[in-house]
C-alpha positions as CSV (number, residue, x, y, z in Angstrom):
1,X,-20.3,-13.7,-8.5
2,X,-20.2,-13.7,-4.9
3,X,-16.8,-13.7,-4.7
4,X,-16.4,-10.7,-6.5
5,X,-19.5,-9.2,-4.0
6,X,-17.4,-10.2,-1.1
7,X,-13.8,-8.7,-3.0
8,X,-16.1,-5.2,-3.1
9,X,-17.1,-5.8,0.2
10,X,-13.5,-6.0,1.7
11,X,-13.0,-2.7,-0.9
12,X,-15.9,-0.8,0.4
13,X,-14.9,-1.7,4.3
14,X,-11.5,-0.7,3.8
15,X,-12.8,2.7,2.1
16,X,-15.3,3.4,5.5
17,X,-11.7,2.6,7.7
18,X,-9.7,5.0,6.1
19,X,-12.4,8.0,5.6
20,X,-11.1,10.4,7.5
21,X,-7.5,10.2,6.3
22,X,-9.1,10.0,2.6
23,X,-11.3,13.2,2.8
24,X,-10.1,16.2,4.2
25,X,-6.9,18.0,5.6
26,X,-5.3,16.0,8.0
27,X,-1.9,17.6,9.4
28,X,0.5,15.3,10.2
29,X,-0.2,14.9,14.3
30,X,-3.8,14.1,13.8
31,X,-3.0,11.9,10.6
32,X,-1.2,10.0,13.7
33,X,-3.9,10.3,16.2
34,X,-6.2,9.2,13.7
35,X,-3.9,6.0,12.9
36,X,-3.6,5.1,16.4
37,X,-7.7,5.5,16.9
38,X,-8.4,3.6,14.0
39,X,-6.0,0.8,15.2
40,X,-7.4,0.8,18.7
41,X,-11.2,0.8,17.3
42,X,-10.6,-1.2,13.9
43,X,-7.8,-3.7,14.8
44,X,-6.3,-2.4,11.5
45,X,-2.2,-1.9,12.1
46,X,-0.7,1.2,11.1
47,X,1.5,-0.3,9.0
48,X,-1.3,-1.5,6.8
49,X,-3.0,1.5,7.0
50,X,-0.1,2.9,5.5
51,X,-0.3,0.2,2.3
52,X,-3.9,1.3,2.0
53,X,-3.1,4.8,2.0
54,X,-0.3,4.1,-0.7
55,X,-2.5,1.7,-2.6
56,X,-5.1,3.9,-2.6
57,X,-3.5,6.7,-3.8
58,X,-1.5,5.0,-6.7
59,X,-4.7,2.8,-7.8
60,X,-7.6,4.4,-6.3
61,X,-10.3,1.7,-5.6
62,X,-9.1,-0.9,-7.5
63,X,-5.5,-1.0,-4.6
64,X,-8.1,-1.8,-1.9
65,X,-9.2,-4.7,-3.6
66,X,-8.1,-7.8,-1.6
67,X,-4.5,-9.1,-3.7
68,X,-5.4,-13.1,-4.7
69,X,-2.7,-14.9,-3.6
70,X,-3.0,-17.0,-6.7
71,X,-2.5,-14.5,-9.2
72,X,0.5,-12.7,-7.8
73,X,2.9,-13.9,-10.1
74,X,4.9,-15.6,-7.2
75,X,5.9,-19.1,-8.5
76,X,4.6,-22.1,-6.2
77,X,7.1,-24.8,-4.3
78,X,5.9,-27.1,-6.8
79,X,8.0,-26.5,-10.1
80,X,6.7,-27.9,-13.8
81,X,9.4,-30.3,-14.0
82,X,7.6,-31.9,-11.1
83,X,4.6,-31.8,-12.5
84,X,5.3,-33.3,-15.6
């Protein structure tokens, strides 16, 4: 359970970050001032801003959620012949 508290966590965090690109009309120079403050004050690149934004937009909360790394269908170095 608290790993799925601290996944809504990282959601919720993300949500505060981008606020102000989220809710309201934003032209396109202070979309980019508001990029570049938010990187200078968050630490937060505007290149993942931008995946936010998209993810956001295309899944709503559930594309803020934090990807597992386990479950993202990438095979591992270690195939099942090896395994086995």
């Amino acid at each position: 359970m608290a790993k799925a508290q601290n996944l809504d966590d990282v959601a919720q965090r993300r949500i505060q970050i981008l606020g102000r690109l989220l809710y309201g009309e934003v032209d396109r120079e202070k979309r980019v001032m508001l990029m570049r403050e938010i990187n200078e004050k968050e630490g937060v690149s505007e290149r993942t801003l931008r995946r936010w934004l998209f993810s956001y937009a295309h899944d709503g909360y559930r594309g803020l959620l934090p990807k597992s790394k386990h479950c993202s269908g990438k095979s591992g170095s270690v195939t099942e012949q090896i395994v086995d």
